[in-house]
ZALO-302289 format. One record per residue: residue in three letters; x, y, z of N, C-alpha, C, O in turn. Coordinates in steps of 0.001 Angstrom, whole numbers, plus 500000, padded with zeros to 6 digits. Each point is the difference from the previous one (the first is absolute). Layout:
% residues N
alaXYZXYZXYZXYZ/...
//
This chain:
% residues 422
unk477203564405374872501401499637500195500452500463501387499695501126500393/unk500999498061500332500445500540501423501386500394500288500916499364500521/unk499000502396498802501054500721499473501226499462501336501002499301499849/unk498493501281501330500883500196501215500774498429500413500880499851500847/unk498518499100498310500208498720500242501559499696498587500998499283500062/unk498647501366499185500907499796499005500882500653500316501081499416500070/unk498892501845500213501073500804499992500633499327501379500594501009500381/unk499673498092500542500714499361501026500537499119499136501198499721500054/unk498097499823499184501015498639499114500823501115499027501199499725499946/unk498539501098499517500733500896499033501111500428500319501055500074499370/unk498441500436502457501795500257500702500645498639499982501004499884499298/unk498696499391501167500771498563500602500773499556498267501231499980499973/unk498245499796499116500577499878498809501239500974499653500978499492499452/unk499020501827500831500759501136500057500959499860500991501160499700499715/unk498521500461501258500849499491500914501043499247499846501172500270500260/unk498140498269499079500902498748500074500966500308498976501205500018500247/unk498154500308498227500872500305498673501100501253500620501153499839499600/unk498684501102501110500978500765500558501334499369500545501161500154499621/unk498226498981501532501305499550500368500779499015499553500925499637500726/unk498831499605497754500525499930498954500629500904499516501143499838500430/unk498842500963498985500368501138499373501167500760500551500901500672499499/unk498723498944501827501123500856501118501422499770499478500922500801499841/unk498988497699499907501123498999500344500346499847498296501213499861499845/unk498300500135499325500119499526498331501448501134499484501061499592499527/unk498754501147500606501528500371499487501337499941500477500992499978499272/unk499011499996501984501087499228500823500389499159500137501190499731500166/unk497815499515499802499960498048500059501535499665499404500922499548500680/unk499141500810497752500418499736499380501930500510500547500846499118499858/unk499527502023500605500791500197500278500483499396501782501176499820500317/unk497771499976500533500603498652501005500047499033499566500832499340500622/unk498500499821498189500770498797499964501927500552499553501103499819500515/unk498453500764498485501670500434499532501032499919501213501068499391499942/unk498552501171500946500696500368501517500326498510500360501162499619499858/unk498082499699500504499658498481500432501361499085498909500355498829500136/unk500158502178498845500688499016499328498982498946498508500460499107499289/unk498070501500500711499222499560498986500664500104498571501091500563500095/unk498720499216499118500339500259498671498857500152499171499000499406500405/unk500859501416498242498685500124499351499406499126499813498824500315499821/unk501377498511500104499595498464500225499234499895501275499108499186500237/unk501195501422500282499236499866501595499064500394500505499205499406500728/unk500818502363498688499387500631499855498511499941499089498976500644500227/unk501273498382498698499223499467499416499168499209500613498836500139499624/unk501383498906501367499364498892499917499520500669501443499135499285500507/unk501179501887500304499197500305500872498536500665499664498947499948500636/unk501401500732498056498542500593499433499357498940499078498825500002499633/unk502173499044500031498682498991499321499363498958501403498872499510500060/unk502119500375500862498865499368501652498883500734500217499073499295500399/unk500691501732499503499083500756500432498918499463499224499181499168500391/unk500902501586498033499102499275498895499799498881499933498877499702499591/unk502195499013500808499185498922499939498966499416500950498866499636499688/unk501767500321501679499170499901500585498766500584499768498953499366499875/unk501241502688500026498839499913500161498354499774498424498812500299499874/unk502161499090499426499071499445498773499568498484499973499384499444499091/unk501027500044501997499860498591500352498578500004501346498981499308500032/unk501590501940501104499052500042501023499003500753499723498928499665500504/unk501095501444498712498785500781499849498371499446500035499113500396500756/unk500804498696498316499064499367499426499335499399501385498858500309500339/unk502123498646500555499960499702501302499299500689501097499277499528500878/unk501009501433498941499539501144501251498733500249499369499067500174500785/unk500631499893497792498522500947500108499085498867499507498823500096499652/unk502343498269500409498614498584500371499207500235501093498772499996500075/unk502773500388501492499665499823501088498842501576500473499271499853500982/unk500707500855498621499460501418499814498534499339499993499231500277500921/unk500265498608497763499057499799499892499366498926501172498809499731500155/unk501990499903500381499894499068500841499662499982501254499141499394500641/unk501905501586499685500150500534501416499188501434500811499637500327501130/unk500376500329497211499753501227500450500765501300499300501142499618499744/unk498728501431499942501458500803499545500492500823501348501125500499499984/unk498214499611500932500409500883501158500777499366500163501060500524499658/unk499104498006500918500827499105500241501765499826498866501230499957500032/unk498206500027499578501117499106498445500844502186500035501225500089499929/unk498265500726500135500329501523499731501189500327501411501201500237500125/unk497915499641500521501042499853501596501280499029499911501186500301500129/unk498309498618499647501491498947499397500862500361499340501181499879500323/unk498369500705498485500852500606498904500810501124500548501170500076499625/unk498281500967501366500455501114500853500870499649500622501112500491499806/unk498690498575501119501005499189500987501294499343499369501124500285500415/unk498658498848498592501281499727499407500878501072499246501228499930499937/unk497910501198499424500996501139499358500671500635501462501198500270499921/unk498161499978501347500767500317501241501473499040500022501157500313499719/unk498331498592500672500992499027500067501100499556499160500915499359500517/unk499094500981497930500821500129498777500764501036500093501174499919499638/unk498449500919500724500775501941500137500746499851500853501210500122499811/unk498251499563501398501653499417501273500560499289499507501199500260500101/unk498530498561499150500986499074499806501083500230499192501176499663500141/unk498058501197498656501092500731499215500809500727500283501071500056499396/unk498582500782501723500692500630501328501327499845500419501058500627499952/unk498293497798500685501694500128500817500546498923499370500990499515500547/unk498468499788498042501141498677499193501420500907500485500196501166500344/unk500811497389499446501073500625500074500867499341499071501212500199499930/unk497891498723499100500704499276499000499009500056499068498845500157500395/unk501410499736498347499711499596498742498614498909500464498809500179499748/unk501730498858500880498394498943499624498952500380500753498822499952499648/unk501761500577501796499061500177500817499314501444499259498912500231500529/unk501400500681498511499346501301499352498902499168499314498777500036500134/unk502250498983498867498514499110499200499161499228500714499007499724499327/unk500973499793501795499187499601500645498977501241500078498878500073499498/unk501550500518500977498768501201500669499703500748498412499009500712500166/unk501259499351499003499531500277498843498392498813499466498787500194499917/unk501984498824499885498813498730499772498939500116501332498859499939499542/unk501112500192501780499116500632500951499332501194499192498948499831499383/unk501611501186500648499364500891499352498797499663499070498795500001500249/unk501819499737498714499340499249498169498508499043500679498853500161499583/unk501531498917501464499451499084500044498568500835501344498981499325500152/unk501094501644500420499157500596500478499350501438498851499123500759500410/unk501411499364498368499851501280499020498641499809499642499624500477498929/unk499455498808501899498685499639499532499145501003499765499043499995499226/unk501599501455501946498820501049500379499470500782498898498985500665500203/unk501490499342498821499351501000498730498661499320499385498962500599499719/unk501332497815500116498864499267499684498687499229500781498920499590499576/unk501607500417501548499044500072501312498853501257500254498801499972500278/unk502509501517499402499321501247499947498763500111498789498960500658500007/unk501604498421498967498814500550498979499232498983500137499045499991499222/unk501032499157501485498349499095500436499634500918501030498862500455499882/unk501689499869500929499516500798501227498587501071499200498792500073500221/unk501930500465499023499541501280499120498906500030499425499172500904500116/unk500623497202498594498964499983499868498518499547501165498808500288499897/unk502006498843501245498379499770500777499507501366500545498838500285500286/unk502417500624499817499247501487500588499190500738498970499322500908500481/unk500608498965498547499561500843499012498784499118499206500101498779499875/unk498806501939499635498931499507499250500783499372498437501196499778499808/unk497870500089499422500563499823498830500471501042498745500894500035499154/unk498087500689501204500373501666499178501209500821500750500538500924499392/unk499820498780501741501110500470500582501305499513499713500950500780500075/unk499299497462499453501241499895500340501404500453499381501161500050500404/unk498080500288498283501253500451498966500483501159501087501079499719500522/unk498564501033499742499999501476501269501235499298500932501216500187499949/unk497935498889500964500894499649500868500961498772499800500263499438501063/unk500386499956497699500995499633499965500762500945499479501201500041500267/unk498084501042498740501310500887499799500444500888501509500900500839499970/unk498572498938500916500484501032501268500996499002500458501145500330500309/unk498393498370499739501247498926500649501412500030498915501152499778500374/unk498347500618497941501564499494499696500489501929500152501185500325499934/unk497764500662500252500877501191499971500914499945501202501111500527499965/unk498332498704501323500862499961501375501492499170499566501057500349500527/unk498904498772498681500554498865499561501546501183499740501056499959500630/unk498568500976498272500585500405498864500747501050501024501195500153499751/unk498323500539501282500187501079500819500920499710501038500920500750500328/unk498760497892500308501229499438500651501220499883499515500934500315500737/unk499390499104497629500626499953499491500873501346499567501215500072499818/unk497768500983500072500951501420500034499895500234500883500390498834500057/unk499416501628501233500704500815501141500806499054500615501017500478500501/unk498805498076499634501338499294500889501282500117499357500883499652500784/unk499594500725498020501506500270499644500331501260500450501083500149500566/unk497802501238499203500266500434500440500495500471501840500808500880500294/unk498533498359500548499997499841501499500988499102500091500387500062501167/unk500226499150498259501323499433500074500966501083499510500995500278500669/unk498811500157498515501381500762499739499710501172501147501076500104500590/unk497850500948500079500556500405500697500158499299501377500694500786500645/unk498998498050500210500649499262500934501609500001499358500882500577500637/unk499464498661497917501688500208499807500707501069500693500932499963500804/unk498226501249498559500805501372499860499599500194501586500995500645500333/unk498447499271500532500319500351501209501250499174500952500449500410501070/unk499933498398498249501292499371500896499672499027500134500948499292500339/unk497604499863499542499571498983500135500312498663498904499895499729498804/unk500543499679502440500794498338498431498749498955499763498926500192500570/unk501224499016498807499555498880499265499375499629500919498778499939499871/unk501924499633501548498699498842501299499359501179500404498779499844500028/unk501598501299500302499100501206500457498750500414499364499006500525500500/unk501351498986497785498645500570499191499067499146500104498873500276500411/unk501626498241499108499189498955500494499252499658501066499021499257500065/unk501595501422500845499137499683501491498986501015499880498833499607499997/unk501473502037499872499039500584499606498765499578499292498867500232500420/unk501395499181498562498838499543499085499257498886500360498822499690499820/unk502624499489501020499057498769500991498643500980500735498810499945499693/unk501929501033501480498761500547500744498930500386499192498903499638500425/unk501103501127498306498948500546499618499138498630499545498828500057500372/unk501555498641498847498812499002500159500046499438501596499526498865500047/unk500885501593501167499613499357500975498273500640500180498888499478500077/unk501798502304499938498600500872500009499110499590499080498787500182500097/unk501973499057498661498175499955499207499759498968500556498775500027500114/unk501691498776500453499401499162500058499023499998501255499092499170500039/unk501128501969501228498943500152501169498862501153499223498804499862500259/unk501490500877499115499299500661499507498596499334499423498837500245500321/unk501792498664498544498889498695499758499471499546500806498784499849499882/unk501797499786501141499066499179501268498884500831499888498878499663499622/unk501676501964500898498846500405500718498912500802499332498936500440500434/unk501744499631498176499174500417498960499190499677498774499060500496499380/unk501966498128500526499099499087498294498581499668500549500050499626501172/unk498792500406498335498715499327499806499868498633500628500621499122499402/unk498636500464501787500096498809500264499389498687498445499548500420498935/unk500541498826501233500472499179498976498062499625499924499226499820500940/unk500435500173497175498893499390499816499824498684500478501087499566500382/unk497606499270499816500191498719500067500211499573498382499485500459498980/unk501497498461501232500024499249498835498961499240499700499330499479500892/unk500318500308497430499212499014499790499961498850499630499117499144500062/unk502602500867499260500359498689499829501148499614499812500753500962499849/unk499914497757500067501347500342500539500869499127498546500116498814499689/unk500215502082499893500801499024498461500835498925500482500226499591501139/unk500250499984497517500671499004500540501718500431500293500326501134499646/unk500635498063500924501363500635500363500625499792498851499894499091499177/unk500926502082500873501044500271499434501031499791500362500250500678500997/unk500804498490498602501775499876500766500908501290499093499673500580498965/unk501365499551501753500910500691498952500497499353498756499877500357498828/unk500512498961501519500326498940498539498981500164498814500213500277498819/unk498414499423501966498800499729498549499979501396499751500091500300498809/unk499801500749502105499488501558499147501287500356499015499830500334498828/unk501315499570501711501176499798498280499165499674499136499396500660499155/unk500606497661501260499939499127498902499270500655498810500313500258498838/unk498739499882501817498912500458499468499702501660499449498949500104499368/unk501711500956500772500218500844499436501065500074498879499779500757499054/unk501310498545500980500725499602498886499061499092498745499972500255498796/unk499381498751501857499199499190498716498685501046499327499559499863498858/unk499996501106502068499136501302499462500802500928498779499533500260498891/unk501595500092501562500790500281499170500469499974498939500110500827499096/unk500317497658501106500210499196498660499269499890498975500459500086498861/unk497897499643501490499407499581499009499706501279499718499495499736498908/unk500396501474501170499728501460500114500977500400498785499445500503499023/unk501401499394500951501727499681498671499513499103499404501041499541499528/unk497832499526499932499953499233498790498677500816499259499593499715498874/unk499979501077501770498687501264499442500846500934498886500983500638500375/unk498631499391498438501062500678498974499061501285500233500424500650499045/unk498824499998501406499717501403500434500754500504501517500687501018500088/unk499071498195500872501165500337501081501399499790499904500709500828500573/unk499957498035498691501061499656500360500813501498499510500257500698500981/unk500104499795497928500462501354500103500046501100501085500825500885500224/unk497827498710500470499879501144500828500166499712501612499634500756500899/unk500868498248499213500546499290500865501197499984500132500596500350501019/unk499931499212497895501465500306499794500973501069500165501157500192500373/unk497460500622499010500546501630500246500476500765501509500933500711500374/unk497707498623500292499782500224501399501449499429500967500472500566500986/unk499985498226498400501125499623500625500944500439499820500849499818500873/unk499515500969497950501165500672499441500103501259500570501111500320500424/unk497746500654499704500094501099500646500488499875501453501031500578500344/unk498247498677500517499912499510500755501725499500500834500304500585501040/unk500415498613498522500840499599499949501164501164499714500985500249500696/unk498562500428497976501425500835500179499614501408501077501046500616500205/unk497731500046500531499554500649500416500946499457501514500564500747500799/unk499370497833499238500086499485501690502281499826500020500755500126500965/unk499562499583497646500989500351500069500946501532499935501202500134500231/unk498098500598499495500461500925500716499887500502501561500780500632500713/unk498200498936499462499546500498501657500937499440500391500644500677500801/unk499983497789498878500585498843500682501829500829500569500651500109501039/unk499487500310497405501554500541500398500216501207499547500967500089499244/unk498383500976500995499979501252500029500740500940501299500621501061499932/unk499069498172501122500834500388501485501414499726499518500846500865500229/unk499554497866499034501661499359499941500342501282498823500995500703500177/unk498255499484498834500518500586498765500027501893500457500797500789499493/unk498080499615501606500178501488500243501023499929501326500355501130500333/unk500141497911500413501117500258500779501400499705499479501054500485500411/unk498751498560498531501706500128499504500249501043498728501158500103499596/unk497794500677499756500305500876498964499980501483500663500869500871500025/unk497568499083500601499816501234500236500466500836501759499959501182500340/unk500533497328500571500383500109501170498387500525500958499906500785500944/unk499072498464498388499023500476500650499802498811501349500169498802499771/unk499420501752501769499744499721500603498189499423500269499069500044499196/unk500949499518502027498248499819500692499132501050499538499051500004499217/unk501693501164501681499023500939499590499664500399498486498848499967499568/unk502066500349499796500089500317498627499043498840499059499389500168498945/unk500754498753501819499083498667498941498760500302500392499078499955499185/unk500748500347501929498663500062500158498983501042499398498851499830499592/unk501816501136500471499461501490499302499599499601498333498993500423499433/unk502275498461499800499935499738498748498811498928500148498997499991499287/unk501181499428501384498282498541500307498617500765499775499013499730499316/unk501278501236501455498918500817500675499434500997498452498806499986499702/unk502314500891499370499312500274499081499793499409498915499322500669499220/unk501105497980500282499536499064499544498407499788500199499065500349499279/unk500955499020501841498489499970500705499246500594499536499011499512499453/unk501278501946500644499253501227499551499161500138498822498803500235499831/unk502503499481499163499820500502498536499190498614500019498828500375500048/unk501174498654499944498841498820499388498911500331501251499525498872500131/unk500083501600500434498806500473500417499441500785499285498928499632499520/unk501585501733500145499549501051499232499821499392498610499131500514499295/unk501545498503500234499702499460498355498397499197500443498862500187499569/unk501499499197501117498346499439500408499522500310500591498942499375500074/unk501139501399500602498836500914500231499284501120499213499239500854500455/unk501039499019498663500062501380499355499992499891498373498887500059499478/unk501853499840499964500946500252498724499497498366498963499499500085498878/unk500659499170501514499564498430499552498525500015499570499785499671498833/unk499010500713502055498665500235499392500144501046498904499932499536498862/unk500213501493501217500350501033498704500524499387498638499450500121498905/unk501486499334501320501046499519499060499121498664499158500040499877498776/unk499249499266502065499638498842499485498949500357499031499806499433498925/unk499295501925501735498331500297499475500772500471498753499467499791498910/unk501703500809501129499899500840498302500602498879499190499385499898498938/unk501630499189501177501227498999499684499450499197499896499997499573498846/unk499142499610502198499465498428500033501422499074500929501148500443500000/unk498617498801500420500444499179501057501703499063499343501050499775500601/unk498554499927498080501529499349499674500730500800499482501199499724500033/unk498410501464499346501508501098499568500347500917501525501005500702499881/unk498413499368501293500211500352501299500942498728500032501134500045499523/unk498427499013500964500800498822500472501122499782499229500878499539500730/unk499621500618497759500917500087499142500822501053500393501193499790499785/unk498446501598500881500811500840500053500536499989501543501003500588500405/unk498181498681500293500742500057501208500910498949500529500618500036501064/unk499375499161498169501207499044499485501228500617499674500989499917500729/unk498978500843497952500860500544499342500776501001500892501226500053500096/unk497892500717500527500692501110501290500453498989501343500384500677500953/unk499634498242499221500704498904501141500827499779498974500343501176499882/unk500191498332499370501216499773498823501023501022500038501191499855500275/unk498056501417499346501015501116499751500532500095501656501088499548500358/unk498195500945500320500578500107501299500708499068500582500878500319500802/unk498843498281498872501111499121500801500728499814499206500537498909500192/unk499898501682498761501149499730499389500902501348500171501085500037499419/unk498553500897501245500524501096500044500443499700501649501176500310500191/unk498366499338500612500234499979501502501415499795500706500552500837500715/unk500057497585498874501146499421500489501216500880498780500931499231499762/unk499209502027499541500632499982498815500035501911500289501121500494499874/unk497820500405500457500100501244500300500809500669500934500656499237500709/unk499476501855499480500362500975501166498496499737500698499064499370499507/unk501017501574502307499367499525500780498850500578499760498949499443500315/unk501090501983498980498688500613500051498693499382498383498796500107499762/unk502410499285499548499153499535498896499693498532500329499028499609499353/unk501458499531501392499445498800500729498831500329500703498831499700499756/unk501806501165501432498031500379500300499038499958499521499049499310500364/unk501011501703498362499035499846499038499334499150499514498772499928499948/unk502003499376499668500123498126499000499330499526500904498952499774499396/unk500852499844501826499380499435501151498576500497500167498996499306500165/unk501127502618499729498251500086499811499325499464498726498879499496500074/unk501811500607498704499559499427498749499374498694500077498915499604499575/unk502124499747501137499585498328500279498864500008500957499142499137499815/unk500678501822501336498911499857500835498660500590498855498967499331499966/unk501120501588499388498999500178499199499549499087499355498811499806500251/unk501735499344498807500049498917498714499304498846501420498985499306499945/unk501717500803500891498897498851500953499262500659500589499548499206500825/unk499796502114499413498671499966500327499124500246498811498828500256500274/unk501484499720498537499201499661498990499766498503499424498963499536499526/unk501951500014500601499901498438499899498825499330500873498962499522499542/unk501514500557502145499251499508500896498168499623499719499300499024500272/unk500431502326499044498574499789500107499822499799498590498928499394499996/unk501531500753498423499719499772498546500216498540500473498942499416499768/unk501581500083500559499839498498499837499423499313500270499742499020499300/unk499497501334502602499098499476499930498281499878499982499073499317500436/unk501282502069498585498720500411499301500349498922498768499152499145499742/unk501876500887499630499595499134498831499885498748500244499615499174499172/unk500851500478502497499575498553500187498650499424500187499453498917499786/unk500161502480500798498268500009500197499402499678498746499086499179499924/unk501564501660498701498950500045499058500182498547499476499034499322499653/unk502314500207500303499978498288499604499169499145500299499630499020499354/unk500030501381501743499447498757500916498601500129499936499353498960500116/unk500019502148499716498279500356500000499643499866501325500499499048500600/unk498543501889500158499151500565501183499642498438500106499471500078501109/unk500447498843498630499809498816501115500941499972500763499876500017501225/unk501290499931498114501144498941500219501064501558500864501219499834499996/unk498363501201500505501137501419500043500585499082501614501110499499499826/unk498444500314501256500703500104500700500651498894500352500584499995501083/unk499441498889498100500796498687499824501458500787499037501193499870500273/unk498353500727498875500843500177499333500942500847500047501034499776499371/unk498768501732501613500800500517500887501004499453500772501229500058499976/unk497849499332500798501107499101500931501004498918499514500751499368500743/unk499141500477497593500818499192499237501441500931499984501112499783500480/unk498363501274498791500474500890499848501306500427501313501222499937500137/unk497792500422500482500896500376501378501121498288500332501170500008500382/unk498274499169499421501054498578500208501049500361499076501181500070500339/unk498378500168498448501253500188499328500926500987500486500965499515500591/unk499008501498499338500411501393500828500592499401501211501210500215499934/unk498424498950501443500867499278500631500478499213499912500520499710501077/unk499731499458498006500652499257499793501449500530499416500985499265500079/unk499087501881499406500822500673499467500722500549501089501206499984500248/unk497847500495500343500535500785501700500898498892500665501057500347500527/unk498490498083499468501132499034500701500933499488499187500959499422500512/unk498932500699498007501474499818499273500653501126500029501035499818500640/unk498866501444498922500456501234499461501458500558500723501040500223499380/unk498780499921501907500565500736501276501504498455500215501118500211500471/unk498488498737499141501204499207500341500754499962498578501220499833499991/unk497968500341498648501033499970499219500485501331499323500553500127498908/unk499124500772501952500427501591499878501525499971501190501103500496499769/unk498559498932501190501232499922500668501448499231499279501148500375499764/unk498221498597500085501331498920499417500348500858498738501208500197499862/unk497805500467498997500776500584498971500719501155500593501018500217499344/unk498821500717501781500711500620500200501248499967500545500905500828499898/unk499054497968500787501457499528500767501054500142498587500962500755499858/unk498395498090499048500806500476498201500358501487499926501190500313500000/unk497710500765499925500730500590499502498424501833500771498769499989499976/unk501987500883500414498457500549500326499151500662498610498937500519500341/unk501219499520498833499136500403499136498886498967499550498833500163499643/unk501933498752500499499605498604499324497932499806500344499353499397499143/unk500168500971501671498756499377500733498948501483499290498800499869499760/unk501735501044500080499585501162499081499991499773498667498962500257499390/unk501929499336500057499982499466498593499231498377499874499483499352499090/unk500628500562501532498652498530500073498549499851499943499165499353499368/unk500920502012502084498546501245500193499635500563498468498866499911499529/unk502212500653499799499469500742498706499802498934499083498944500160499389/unk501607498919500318499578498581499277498566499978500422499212500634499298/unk500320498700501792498957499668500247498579501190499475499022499868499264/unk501487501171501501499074501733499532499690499836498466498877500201499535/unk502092499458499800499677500211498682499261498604499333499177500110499091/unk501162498761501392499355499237499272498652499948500317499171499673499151/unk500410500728502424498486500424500427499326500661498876499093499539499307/unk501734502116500575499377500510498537499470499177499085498823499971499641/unk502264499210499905499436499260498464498707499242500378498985499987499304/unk501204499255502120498731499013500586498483501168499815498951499686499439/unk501297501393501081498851500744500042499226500895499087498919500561500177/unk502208499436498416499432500294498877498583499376499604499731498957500596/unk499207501570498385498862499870499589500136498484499381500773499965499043/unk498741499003501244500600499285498810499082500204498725498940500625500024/unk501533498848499013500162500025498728498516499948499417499026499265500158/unk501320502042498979498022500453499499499286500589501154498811500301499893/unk501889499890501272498983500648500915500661501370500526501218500156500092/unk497803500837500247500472500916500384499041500509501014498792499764500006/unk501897500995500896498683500548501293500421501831500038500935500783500169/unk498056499162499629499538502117500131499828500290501737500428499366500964/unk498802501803498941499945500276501480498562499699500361498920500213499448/unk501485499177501751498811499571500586498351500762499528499836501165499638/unk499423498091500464498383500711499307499650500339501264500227499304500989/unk499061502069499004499227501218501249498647499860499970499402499576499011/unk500032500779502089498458500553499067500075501051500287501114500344500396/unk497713500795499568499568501073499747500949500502500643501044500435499515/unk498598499529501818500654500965500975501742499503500452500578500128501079/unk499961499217497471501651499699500353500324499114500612501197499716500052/unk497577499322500822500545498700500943500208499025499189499485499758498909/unk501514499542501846500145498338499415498547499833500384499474500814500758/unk499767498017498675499349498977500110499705499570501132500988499434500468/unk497904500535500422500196498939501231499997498755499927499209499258499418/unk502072500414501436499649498383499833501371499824499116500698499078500421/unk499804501575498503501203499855498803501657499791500933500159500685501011/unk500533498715498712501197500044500104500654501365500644500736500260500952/unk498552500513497948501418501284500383498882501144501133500392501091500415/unk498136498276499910499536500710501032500769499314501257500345500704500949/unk499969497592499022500484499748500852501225500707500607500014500059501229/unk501104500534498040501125500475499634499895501184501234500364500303501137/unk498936500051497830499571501836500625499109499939501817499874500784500941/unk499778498065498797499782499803501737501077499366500979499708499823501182/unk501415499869498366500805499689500559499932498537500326500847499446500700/unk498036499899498730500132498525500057501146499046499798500380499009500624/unk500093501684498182500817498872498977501678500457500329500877499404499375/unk499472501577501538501491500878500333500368499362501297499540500075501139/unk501477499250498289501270500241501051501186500462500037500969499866499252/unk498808500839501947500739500878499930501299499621500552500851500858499764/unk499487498345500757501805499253500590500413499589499094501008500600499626/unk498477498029499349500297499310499808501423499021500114500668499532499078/unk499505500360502209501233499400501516499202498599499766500269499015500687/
//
């Protein structure tokens, strides 16, 4: 494996998810400024997701096509170019413009994990995609935090943005002079438009929901999913008009969010599954996103906090029980078609969720929390055993390991975890 080769794509992935991150809890309070409404606010975090669930697929056609050094640098360059733009908007469309820029260059995480596997043998790659989604997951916690302290030093909204612009300017020379010059290709697929990679991940989808072993667990995936992305969506509107929390203050709350679903998956989720088994984990971390988002928009400030780590817990136990049980649906032919089903569903949720979390909140602010806990709970019922079946804790051998090769060894290697789920 050509450690020193990965770890340049590992920063550049880190990097990029950072200066995302910079900008994600604020976002939400300059549109407000701009005169946005939670409606607005919505449909700037569902631009992001759509686009980038429409282009993704696109970039890692052209990845195969072109090259990933190539298609990785692109992706770098447009997150540069999205971060200024978000920068200096000075209206509402021109923000969503540079939002859909953004989405529509968000290729680099899936570029990164092709990058990952041509660097790595075959006994390596579980290794090195979990290093690409740990960079993934890591960007995602320290950029709220590095936004909130840019806030707390005096620095506004175009100031942070530009900041975060420079830092992908640096990754992106950094890549020049550091990514792996590019293998020769051997063959060149056929093209992909934006239009057909939709098309065509929605009709994957679809028929994926007429499978009476996935469709539950699909469903589920969208429900978590969805009420997980509506809170992120209006959590800035709901902690500045209750709790009078500012930039800095959101970011610190982004930031230990982040945290606590790292430490659940990293950590706490393998334990829990080996003694429990994978659907009473996934049942309970449902149930703890329920309780907590129903406690959030409705508490004092220090028991909202809370409610928020609860919910970050209940989704970093979710994140990976599900799609371990999507794995086990599907059987070791069919795992990484069926992941990536998985994950469609999960974005697809990401580009509805965030616009109809806004509009219910413009109604009323509790309203998109109590929708969130609707959804949390009916996941539960989706992820119950069904009927006559029951699952124990995973089978060991001698020396306490999963199985090689099993589902929940995948788990425990970090194959099957994501850790954003943005």
């Amino acid at each position: 494996m050509r450690r020193s080769a990965l770890m340049v794509v590992c920063l550049a992935v880190f990097v990029d998810m950072l200066g995302f991150g910079i900008i994600l809890p604020i976002l939400p309070l300059h549109a407000q400024r701009l005169g946005g409404s939670g409606a607005w606010v919505g449909a700037l975090l569902t631009a992001y997701a759509l686009a980038q669930f429409v282009a993704a697929p696109v970039l890692g056609a052209l990845s195969d096509r072109y090259g990933r050094r190539r298609l990785l640098l692109l992706a770098l360059a447009g997150s540069m170019v999205s971060l200024a733009l978000t920068g200096v908007a000075g209206s509402l469309a021109l923000l969503l413009l540079a939002r859909l820029v953004a989405g529509g260059f968000g290729g680099a995480i899936a570029v990164g994990q092709a990058y990952a596997v041509d660097l790595a043998p075959g006994k390596h790659r579980t290794h090195a995609l979990g290093l690409v989604g740990a960079s993934v997951g890591l960007g995602f916690v320290v950029g709220p935090g590095v936004g909130a302290g840019l806030a707390a030093a005096g620095m506004g909204f175009t100031g942070i943005c530009l900041v975060a612009a420079a830092l992908a300017g640096a990754n992106l020379v950094a890549g020049l002079v550091l990514l792996p010059p590019p293998t020769p290709v051997k063959r060149r697929p056929r093209r992909v438009s934006v239009s057909g990679a939709g098309r065509e991940r929605l009709r994957t989808l679809t028929a994926a929901l007429a499978q009476r072993r996935m469709r539950p667990l699909l469903l589920a995936m969208f429900g978590v999913t969805f009420a997980f992305a509506s809170m992120e969506t209006t959590f800035a509107l709901l902690g500045a008009a209750r709790f009078g929390l500012g930039p800095a203050g959101l970011g610190v709350v982004f930031t230990a969010v982040g945290v606590v679903m790292v430490l659940v998956q990293g950590g706490i989720v393998g334990r829990v599954t080996t003694r429990y088994g994978h659907r009473p984990v996934a049942v309970a971390g449902a149930v703890l996103m329920a309780l907590g988002l129903l406690v959030v928009p409705f508490a004092p400030a220090w028991l909202s906090y809370l409610g928020l780590g609860v919910v970050a817990a209940g989704q970093g136990l979710l994140s990976t029980t599900i799609a371990a049980l999507i794995a086990e649906a599907s059987g070791p032919q069919a795992l990484g078609g069926a992941l990536g089903i998985g994950q469609s569903s999960a974005a697809a949720a990401r580009a509805v969720g965030p616009i109809v979390a806004g509009l219910t909140f413009d109604l009323a602010m509790a309203l998109p929390y109590l929708l969130a806990t609707l959804l949390a709970v009916l996941a539960a019922a989706l992820l119950r055993p069904p009927a006559g079946e029951s699952e124990g804790p995973t089978r060991r051998d001698a020396r306490g390991a999963a199985p090689k090769g099993s589902v929940t060894d995948s788990v425990e290697q970090g194959s099957l975890i994501n850790v954003t789920n943005r």
